[in-house]
C-alpha positions in Angstrom: -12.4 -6.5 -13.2 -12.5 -10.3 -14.2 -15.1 -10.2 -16.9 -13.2 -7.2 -18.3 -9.7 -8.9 -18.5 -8.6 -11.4 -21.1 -7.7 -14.7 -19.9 -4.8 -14.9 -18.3 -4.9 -11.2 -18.5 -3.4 -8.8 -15.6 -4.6 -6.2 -13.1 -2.7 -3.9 -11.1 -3.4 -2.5 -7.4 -1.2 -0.1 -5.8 -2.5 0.3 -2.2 -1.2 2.0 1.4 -0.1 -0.5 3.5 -1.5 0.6 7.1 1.4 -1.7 8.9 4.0 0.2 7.3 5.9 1.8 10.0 5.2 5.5 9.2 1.8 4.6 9.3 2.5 3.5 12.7 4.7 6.5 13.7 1.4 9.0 12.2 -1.4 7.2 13.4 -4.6 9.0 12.5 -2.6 11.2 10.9 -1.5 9.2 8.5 -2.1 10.1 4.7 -2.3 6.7 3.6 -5.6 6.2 5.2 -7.0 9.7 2.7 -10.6 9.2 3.3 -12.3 9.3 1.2 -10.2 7.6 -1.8 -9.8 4.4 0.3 -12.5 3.9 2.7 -11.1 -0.3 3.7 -7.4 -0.7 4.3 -6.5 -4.3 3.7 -3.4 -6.4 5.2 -1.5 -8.1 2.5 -2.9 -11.6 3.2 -6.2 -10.0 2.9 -5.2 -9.1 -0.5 -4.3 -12.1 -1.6 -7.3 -14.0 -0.2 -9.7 -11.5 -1.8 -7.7 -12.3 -4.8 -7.8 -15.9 -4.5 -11.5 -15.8 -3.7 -12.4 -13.8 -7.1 -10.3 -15.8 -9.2 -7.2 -14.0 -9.5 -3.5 -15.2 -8.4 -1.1 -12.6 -6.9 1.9 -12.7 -9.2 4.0 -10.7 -7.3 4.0 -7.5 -4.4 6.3 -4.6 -5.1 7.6 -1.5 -3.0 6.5 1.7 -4.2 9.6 3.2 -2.0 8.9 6.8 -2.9 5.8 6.7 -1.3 7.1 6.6 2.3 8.5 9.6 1.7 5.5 11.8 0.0 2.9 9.9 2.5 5.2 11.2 5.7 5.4 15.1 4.1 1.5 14.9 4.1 1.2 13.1 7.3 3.7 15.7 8.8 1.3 18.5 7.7 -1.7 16.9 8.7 -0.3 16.3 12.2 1.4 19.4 13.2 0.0 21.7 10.7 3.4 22.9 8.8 5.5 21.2 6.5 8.6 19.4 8.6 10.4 18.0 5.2 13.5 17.3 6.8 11.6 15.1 9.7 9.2 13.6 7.1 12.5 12.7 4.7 14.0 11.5 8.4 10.6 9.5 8.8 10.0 7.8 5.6 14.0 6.9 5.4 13.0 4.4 8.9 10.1 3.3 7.3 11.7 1.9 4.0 14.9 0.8 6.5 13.0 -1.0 8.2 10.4 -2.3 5.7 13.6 -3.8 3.8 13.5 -6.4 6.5 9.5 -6.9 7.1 8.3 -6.2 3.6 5.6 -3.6 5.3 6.5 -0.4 2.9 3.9 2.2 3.1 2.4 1.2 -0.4 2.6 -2.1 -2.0 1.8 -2.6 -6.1 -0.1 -6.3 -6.7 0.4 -7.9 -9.8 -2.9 -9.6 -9.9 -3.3 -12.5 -12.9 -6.7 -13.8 -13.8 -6.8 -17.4 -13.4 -9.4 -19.6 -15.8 -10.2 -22.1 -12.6 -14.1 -20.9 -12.1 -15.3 -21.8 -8.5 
């Protein structure tokens, strides 16, 4: 992605956040862990050391709130076999409650920005 971007140029990650606390609540039945899309799960300091490390500078990390909520209908399927919507709503609703005070929402967008310092 660096040699593609101008300088100074931006790149955008939106990726499940496994210490979100639906993914704690689902466990292996989490959707955010959809093998095979994402075979790695990274913590957010991972991210931003990756990004460091490859010359980019993390510019900001955003909720994607919705997400708790569509990850925990799927996760409800996955783990009981039928679609709970009100416990999944019920679900996602603590996760985002409580992510307002840790920042662990069950996706996170980075705003990435290519820096010009060459290692």
């Amino acid at each position: 992605a660096y040699r593609l971007l101008k300088d100074n140029g931006y790149f955008i990650l939106a990726l499940p956040n496994f210490k979100s606390l639906d993914a704690e609540h689902y466990g292996e039945f989490w959707a955010g862990y959809d093998v095979p899309r994402h075979l790695w799960h990274f913590s957010k300091d991972a991210i931003i050391k990756i990004s460091e490390e490859h010359q980019f500078r993390v510019e900001q990390i955003l909720p994607l709130r919705f997400d708790a909520y569509y990850v925990s209908m799927l996760s409800e399927k996955y783990k009981t076999g039928k679609m709970n919507f009100f416990r999944a709503m019920l679900i996602g609703f603590k996760s985002n409650s409580k992510a307002k005070h840790t920042n662990q929402y069950s996706s996170l967008i980075y705003v990435l920005k290519k820096t010009s310092d060459l290692k």
